[in-house]
C-alpha positions as CSV (number, residue, x, y, z in Angstrom):
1,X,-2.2,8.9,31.7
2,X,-2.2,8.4,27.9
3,X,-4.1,10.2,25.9
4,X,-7.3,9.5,23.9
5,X,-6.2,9.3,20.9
6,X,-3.4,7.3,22.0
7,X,-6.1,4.0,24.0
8,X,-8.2,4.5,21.2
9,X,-5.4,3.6,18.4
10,X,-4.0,0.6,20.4
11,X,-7.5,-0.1,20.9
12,X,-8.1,-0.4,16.7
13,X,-4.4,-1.8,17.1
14,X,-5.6,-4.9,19.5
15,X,-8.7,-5.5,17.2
16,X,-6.9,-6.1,14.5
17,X,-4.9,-8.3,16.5
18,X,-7.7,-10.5,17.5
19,X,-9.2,-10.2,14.2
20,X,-5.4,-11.4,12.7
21,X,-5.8,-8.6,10.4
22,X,-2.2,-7.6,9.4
23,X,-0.8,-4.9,7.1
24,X,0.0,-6.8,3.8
25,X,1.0,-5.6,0.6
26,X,-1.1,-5.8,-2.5
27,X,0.4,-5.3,-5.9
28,X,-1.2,-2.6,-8.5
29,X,-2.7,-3.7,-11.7
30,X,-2.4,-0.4,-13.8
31,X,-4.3,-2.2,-17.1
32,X,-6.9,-4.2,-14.2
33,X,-6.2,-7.3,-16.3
34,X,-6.5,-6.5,-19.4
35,X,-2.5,-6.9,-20.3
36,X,0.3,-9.1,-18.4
37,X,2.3,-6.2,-16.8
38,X,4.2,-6.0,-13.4
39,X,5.0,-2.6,-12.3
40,X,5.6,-4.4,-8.6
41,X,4.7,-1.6,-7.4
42,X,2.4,-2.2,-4.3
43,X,0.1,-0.3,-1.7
44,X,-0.2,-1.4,1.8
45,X,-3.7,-2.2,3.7
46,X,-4.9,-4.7,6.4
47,X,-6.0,-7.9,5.0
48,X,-5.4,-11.6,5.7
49,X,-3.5,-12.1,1.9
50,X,-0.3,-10.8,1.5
51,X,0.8,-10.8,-2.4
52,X,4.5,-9.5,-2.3
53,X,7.4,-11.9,-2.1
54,X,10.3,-11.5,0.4
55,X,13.7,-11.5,-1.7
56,X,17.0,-12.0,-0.2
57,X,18.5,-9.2,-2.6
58,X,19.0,-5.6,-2.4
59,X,15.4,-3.6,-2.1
60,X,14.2,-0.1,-2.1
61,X,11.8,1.6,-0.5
62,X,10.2,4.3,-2.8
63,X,7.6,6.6,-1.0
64,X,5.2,8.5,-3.7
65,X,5.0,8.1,-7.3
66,X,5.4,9.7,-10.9
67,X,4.3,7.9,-12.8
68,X,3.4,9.4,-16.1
69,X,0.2,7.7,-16.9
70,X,-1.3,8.9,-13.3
71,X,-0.3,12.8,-13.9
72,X,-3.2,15.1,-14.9
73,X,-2.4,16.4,-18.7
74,X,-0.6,19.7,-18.3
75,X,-2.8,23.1,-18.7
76,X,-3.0,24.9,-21.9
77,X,-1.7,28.4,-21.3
78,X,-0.5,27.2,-17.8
């Protein structure tokens, strides 16, 4: 018997189905428009428009981030 967690994530799983909600990738706008840059970095949710582009090269997966602009300033004294 599986468990309840289990029915109730195929459940949200099958909505999304019938909904034709699928994970897609949307692409970060560090500036939010204000200049032309393309980090392509991207976060993943479930929507119907999928803004990256499948490429035939080489591609990496990188899991987390560091980038500078997102990192609290360092403590004084710390």
């Amino acid at each position: 018997m599986p468990s309840p967690g289990r029915s109730a994530r195929k459940r949200v799983a099958d909505l999304r189905e019938e909904n034709q909600l699928h994970r897609v990738y949307k692409e970060v706008d560090p500036s939010a428009g204000e200049f032309d840059e393309y980090p392509h970095r991207f976060y993943a949710t479930f929507e119907t428009e999928n803004e990256s582009d499948a490429t035939a090269g080489p591609r990496a997966l990188i899991v987390g981030d560091d980038c500078p602009r997102t990192k609290a300033p360092p403590v004084p004294g710390g």
